[in-house]
N, CA, C and O atoms as CSV, one atom per row, in Angstrom:
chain,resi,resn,atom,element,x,y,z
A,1,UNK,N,N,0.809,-1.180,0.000
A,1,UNK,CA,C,0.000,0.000,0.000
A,1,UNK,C,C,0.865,1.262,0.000
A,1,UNK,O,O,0.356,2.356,-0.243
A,2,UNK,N,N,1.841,1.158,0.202
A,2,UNK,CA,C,2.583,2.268,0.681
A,2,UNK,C,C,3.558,2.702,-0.560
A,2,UNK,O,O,3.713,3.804,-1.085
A,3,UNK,N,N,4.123,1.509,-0.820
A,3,UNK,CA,C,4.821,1.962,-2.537
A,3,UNK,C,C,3.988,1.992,-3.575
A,3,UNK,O,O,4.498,2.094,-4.690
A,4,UNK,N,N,2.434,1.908,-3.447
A,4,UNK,CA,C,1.478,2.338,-4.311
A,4,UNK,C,C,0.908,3.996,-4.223
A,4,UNK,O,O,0.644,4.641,-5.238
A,5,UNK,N,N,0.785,4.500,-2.932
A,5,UNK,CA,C,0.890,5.677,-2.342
A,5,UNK,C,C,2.014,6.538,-2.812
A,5,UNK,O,O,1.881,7.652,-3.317
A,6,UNK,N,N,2.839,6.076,-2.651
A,6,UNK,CA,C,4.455,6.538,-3.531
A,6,UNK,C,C,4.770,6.776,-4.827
A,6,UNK,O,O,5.572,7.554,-5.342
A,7,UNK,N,N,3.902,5.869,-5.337
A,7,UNK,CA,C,3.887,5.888,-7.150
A,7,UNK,C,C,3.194,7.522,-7.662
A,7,UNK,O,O,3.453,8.390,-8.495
A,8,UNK,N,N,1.927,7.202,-6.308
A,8,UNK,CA,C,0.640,7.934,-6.799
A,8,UNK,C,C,1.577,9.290,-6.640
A,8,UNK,O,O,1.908,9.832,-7.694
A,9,UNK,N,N,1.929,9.747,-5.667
A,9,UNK,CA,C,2.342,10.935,-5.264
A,9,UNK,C,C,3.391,11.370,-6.046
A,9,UNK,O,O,3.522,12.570,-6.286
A,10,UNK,N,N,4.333,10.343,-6.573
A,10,UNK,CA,C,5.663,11.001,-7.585
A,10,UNK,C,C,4.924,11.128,-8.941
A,10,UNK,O,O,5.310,11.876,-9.839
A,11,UNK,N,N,3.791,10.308,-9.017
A,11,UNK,CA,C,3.017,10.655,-10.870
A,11,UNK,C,C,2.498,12.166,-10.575
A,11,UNK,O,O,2.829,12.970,-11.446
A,12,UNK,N,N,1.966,12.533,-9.816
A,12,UNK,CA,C,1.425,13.929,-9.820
A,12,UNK,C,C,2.436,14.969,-9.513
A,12,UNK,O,O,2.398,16.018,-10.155
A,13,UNK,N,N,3.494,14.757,-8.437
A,13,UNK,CA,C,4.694,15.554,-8.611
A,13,UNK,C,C,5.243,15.620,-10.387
A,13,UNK,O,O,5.614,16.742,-10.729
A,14,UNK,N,N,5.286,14.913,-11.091
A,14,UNK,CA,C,5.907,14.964,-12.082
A,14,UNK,C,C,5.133,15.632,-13.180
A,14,UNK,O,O,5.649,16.312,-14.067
A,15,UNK,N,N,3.370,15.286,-12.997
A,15,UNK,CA,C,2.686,16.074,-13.598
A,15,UNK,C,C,2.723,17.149,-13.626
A,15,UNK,O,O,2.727,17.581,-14.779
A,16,UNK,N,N,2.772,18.203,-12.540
A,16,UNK,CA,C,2.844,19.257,-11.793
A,16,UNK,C,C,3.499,19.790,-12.506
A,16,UNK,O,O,3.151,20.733,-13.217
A,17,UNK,N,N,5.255,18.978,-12.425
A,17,UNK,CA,C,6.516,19.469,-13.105
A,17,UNK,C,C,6.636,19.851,-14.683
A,17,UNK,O,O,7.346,20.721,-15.189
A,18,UNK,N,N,5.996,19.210,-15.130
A,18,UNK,CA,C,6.043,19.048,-16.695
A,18,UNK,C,C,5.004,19.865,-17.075
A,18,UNK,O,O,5.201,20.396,-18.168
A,19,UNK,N,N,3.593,20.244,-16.352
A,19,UNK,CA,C,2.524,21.328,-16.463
A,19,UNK,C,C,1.389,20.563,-16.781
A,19,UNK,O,O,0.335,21.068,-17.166
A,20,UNK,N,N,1.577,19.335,-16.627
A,20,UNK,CA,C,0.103,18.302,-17.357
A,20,UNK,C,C,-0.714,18.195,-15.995
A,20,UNK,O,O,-0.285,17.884,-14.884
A,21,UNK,N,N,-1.704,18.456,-16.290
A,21,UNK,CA,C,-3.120,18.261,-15.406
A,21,UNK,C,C,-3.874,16.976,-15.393
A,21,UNK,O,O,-4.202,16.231,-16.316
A,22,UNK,N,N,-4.113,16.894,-13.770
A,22,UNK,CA,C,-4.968,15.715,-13.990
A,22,UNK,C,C,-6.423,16.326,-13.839
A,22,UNK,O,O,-7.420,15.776,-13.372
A,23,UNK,N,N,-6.341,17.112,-14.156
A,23,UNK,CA,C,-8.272,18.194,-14.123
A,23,UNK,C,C,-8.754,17.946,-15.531
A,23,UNK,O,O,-7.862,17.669,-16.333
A,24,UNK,N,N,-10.005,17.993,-15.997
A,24,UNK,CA,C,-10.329,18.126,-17.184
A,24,UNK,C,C,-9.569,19.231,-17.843
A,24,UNK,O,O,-9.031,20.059,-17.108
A,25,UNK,N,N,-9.450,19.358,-19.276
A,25,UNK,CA,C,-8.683,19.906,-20.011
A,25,UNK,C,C,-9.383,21.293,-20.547
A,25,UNK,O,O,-10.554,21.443,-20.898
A,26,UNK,N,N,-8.370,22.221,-20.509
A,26,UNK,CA,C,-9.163,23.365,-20.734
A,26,UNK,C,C,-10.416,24.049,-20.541
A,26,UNK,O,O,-11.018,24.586,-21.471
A,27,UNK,N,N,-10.852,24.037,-19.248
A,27,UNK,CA,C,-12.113,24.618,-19.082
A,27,UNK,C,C,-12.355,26.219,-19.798
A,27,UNK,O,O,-11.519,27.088,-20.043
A,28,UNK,N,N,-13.802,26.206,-20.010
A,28,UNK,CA,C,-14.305,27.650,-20.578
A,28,UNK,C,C,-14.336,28.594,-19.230
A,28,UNK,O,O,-15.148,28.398,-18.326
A,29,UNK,N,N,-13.452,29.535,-19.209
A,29,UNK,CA,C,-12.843,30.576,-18.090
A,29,UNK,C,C,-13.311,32.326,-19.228
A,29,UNK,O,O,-12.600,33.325,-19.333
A,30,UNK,N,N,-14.598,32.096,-19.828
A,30,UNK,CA,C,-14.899,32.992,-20.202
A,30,UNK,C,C,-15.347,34.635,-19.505
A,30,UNK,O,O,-15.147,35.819,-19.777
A,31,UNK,N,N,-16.022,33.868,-18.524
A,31,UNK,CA,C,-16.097,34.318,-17.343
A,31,UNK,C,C,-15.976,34.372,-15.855
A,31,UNK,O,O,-17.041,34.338,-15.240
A,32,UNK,N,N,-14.890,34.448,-15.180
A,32,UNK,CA,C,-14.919,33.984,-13.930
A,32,UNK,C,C,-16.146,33.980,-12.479
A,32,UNK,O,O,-17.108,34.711,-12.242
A,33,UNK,N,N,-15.806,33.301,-12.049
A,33,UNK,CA,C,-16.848,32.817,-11.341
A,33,UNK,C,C,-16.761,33.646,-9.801
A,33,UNK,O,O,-16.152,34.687,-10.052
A,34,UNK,N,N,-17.095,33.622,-8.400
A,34,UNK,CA,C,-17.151,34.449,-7.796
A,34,UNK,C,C,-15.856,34.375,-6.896
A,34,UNK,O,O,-15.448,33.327,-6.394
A,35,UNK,N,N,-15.272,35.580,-6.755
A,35,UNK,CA,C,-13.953,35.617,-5.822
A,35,UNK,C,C,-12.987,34.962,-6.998
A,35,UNK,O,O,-12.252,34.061,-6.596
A,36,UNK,N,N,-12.896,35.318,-8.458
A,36,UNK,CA,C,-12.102,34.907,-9.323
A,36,UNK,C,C,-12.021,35.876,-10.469
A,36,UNK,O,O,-11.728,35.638,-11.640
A,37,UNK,N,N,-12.373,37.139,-9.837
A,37,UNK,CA,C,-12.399,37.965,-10.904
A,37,UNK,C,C,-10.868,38.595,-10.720
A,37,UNK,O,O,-10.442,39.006,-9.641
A,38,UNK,N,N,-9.990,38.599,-12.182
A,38,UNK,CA,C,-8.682,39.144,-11.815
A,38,UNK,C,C,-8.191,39.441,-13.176
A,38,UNK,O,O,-8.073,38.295,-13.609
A,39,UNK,N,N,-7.957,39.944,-13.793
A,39,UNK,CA,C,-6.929,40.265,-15.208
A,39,UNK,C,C,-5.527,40.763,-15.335
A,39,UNK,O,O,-4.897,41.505,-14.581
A,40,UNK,N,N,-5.237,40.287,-16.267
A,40,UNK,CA,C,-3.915,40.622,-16.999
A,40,UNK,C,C,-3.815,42.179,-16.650
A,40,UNK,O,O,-2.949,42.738,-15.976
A,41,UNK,N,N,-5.091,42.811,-17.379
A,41,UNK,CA,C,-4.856,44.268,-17.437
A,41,UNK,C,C,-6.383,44.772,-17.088
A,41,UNK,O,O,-7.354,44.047,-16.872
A,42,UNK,N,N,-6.341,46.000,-17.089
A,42,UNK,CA,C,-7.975,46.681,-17.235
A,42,UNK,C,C,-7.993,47.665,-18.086
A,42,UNK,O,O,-7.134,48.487,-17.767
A,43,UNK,N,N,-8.594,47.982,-19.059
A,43,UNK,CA,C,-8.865,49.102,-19.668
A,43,UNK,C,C,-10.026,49.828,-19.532
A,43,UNK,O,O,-11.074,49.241,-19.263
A,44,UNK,N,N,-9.982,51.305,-19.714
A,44,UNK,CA,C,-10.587,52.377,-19.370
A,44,UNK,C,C,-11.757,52.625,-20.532
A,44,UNK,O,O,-11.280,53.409,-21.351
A,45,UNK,N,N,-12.694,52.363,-20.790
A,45,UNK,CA,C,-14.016,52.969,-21.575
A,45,UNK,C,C,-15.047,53.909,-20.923
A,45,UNK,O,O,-15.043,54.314,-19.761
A,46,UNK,N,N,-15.720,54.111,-21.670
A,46,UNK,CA,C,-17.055,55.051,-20.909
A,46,UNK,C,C,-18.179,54.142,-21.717
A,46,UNK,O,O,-18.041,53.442,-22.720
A,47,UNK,N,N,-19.719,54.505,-20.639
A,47,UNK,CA,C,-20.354,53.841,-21.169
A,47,UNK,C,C,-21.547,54.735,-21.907
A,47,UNK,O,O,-21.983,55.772,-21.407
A,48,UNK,N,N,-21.937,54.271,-22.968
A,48,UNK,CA,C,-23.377,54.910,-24.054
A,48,UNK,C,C,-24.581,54.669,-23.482
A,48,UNK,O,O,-25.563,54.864,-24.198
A,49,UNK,N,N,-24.813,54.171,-22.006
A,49,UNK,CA,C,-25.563,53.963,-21.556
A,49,UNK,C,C,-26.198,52.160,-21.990
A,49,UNK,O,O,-26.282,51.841,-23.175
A,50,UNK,N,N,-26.542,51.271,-20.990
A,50,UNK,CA,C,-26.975,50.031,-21.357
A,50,UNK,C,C,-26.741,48.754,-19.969
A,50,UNK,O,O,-26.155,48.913,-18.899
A,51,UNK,N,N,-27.371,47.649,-20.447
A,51,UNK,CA,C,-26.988,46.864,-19.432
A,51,UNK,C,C,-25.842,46.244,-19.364
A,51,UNK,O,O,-25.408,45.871,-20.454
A,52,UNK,N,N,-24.885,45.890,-17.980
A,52,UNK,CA,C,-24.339,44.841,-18.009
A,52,UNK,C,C,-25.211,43.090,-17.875
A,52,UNK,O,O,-26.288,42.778,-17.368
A,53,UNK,N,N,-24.687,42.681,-18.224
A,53,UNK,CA,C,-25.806,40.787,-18.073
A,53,UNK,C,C,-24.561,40.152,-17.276
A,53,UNK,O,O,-23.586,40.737,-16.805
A,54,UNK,N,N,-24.811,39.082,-17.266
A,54,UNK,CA,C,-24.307,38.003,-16.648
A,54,UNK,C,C,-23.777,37.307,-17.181
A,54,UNK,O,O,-22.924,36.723,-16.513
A,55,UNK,N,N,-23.926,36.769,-19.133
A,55,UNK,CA,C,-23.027,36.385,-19.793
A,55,UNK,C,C,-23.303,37.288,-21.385
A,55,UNK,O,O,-23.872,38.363,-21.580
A,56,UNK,N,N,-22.627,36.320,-22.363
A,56,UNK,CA,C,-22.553,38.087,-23.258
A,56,UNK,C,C,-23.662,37.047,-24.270
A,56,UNK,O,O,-23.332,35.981,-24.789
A,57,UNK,N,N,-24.939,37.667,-24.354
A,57,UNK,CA,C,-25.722,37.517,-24.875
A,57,UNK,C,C,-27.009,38.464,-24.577
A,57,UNK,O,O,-27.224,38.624,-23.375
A,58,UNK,N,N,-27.820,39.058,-25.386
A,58,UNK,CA,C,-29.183,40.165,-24.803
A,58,UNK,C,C,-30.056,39.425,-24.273
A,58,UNK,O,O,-30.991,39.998,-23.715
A,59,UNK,N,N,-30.023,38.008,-24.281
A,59,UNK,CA,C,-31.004,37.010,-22.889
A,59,UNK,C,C,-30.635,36.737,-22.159
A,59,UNK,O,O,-31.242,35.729,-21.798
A,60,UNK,N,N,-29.721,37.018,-21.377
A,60,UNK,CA,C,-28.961,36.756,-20.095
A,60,UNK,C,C,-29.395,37.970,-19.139
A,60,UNK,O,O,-29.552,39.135,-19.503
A,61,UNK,N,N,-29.543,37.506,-17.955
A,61,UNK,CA,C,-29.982,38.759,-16.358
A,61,UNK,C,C,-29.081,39.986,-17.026
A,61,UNK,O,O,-28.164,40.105,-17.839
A,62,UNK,N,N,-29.879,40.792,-16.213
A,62,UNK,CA,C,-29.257,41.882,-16.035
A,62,UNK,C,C,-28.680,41.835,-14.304
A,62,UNK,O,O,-29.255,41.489,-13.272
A,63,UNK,N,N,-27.125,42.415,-14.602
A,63,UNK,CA,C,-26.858,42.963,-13.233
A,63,UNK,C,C,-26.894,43.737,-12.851
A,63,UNK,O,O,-26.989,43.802,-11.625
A,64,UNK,N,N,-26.824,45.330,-13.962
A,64,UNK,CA,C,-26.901,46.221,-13.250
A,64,UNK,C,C,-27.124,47.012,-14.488
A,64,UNK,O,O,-26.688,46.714,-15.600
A,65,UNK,N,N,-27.946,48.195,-14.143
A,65,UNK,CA,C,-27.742,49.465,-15.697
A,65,UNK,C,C,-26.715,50.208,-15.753
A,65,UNK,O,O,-26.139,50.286,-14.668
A,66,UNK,N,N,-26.202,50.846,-16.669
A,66,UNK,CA,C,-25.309,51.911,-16.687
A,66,UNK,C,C,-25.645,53.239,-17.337
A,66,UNK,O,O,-26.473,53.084,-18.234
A,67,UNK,N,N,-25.308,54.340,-17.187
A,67,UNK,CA,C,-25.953,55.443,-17.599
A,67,UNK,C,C,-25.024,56.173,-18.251
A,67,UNK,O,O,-23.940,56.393,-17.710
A,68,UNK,N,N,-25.333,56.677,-19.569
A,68,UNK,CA,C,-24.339,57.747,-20.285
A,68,UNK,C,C,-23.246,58.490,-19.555
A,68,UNK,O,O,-23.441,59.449,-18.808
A,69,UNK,N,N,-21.938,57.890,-19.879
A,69,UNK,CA,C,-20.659,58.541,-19.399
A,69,UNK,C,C,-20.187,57.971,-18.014
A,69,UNK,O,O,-19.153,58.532,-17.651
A,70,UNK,N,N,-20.376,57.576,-17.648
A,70,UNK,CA,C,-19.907,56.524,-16.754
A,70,UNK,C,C,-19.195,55.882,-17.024
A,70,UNK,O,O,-19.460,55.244,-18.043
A,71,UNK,N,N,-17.727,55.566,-16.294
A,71,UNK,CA,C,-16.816,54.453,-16.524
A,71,UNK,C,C,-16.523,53.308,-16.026
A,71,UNK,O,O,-16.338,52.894,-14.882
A,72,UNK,N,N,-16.510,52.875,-17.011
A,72,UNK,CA,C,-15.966,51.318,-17.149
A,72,UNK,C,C,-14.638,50.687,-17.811
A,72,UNK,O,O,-13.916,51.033,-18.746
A,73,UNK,N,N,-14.640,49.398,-16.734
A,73,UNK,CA,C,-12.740,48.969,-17.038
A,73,UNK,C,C,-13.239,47.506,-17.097
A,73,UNK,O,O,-13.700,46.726,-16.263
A,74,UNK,N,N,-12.889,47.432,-18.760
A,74,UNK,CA,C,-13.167,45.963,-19.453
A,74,UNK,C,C,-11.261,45.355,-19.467
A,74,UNK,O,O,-10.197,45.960,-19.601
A,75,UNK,N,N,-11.597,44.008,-19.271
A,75,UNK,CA,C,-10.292,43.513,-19.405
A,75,UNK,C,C,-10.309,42.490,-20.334
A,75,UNK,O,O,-9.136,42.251,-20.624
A,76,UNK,N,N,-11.131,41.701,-20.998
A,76,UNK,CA,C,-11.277,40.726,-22.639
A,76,UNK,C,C,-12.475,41.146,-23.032
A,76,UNK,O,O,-13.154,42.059,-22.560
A,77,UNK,N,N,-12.772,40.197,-24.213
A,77,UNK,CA,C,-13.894,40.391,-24.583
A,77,UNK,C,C,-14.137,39.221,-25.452
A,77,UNK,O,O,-13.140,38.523,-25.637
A,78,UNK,N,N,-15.114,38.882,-25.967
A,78,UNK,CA,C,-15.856,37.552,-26.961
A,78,UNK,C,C,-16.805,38.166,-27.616
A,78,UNK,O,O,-17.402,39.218,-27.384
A,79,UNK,N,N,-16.923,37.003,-28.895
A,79,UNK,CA,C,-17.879,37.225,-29.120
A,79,UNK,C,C,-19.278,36.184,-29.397
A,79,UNK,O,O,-19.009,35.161,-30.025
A,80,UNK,N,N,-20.751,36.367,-28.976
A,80,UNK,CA,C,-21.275,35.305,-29.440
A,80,UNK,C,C,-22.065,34.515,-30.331
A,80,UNK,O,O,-21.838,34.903,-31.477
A,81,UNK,N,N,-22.851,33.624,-30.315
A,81,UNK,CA,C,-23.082,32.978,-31.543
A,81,UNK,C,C,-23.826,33.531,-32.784
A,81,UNK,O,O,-24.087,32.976,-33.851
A,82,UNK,N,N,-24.150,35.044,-32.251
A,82,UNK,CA,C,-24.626,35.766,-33.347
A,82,UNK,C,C,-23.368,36.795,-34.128
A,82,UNK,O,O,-23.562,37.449,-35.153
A,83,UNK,N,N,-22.406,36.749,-33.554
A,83,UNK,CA,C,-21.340,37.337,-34.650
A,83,UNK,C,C,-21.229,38.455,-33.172
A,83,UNK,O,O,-20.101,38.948,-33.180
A,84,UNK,N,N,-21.823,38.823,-32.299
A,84,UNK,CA,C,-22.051,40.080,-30.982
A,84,UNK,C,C,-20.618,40.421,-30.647
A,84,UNK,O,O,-19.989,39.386,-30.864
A,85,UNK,N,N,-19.693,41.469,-30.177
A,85,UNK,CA,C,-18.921,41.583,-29.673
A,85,UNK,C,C,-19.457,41.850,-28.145
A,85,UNK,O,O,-20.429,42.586,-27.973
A,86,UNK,N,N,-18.786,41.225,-27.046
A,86,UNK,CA,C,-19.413,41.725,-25.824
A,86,UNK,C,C,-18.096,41.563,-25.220
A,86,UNK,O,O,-17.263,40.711,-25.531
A,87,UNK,N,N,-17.929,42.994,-23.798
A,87,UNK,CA,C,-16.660,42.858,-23.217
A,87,UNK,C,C,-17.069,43.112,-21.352
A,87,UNK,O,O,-17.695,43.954,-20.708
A,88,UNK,N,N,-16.258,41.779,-21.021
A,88,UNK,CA,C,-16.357,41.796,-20.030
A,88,UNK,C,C,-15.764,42.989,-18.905
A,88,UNK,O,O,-14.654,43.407,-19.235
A,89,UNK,N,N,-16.349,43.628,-17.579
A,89,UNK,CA,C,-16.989,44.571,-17.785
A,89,UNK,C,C,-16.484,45.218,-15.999
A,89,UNK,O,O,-17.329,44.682,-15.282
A,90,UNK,N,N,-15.782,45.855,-15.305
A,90,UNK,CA,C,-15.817,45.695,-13.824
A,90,UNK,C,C,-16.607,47.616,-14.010
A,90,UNK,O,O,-16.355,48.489,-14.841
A,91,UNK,N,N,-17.570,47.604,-12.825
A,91,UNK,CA,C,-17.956,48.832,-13.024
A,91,UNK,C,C,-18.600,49.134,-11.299
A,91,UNK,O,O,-19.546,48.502,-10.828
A,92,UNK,N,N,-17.728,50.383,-10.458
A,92,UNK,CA,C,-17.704,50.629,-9.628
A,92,UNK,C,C,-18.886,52.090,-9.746
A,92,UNK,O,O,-18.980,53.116,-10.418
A,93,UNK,N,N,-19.676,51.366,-8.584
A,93,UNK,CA,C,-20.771,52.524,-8.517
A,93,UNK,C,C,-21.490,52.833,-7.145
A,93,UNK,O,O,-21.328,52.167,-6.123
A,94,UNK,N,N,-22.227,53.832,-7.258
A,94,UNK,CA,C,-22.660,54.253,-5.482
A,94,UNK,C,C,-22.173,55.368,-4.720
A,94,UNK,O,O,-21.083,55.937,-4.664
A,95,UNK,N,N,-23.337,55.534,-4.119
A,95,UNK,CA,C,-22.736,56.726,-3.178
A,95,UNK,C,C,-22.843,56.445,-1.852
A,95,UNK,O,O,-23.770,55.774,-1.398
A,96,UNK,N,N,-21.696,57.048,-0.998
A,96,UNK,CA,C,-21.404,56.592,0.119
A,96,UNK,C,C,-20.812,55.187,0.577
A,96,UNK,O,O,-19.783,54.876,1.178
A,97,UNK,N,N,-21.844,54.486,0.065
A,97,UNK,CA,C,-20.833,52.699,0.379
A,97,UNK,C,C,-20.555,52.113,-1.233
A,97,UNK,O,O,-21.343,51.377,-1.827
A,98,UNK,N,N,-19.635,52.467,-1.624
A,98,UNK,CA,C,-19.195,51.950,-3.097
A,98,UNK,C,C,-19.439,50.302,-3.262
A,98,UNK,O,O,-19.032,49.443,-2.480
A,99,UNK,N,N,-20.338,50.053,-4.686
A,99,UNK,CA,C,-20.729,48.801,-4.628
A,99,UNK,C,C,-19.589,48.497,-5.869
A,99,UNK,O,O,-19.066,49.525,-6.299
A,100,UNK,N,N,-19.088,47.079,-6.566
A,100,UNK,CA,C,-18.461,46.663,-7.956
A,100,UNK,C,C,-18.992,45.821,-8.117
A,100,UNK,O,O,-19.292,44.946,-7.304
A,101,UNK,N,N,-19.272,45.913,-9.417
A,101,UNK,CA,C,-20.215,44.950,-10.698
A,101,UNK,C,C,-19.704,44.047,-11.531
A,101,UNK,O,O,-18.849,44.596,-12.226
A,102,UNK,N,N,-19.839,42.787,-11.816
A,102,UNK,CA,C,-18.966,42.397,-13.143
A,102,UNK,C,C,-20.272,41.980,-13.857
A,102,UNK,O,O,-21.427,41.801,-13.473
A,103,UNK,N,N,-19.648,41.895,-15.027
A,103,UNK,CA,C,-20.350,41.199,-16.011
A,103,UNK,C,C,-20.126,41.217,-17.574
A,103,UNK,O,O,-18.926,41.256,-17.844
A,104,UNK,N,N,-20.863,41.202,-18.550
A,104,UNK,CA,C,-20.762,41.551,-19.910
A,104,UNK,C,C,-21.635,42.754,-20.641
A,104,UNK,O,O,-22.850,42.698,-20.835
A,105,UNK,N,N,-20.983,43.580,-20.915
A,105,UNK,CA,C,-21.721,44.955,-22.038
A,105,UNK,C,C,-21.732,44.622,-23.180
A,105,UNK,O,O,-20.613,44.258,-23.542
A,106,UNK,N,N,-22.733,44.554,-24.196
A,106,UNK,CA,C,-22.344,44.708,-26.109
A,106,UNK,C,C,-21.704,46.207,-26.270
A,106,UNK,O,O,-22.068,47.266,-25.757
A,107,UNK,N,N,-20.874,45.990,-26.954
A,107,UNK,CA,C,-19.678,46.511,-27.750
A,107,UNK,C,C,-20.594,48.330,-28.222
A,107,UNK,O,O,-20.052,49.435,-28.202
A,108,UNK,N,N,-21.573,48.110,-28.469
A,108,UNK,CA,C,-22.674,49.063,-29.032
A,108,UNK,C,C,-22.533,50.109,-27.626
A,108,UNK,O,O,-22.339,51.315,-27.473
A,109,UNK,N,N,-22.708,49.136,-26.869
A,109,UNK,CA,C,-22.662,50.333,-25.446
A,109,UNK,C,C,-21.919,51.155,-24.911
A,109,UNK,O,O,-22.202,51.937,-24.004
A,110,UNK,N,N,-20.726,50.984,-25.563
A,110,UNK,CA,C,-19.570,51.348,-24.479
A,110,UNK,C,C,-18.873,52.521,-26.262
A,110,UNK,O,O,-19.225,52.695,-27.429
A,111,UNK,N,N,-17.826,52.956,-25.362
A,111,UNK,CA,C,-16.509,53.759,-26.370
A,111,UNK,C,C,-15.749,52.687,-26.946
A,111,UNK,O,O,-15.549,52.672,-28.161
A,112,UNK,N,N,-15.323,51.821,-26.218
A,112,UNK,CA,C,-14.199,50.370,-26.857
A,112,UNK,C,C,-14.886,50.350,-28.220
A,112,UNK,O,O,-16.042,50.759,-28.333
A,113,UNK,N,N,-14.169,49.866,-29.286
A,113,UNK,CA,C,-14.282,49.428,-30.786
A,113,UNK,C,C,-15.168,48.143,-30.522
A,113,UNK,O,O,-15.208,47.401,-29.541
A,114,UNK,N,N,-15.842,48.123,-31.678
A,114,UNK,CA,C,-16.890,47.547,-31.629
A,114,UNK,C,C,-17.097,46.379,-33.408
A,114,UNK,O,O,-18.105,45.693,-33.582
């Protein structure tokens, strides 16, 4: 049992080493999930007024509205099965107790190229 324990533990050390996963392969990280929001970078847009949703499609929740000129700091973007550009979306708002939003805007909404 014990040099089977041993095997197990040097195959995943070595996995580790070499970068191979024993997790399913490439998950869709289109959008992160909660306490996983983090980017490379953020960039600075304003918004044309519109909703953020929850994923990038116009049938998905709304999380929150946004109102003409207001900024927003998108860090990727996709697009979906209708050809849509939508960019994911962090948008700090409120008065007095500052709330932050994530989600997805269409491309239509915002200053970012579209």
């Amino acid at each position: 049992m014990r040099i089977r324990r041993a095997l197990a533990v040097a195959a995943v050390a070595a996995a580790l080493a070499t970068g191979i996963s024993a997790g399913p392969a490439a998950a869709d990280r289109s959008s992160p999930g909660p306490g996983e929001v983090s980017a490379a970078a953020w960039y600075r847009t304003t918004s044309l007024g519109g909703p953020i949703r929850e994923c990038y499609a116009a049938s998905c929740d709304v999380v929150v509205s946004t109102y003409s000129g207001e900024t927003l700091d998108w860090s990727h973007n996709a697009y979906n099965d209708h050809g849509n550009r939508w960019y994911y979306v962090r948008y700090s708002f409120g008065n007095g107790t500052p709330k932050t939003a994530y989600g997805w805007i269409y491309c239509g909404n915002v200053t970012a190229p579209c």
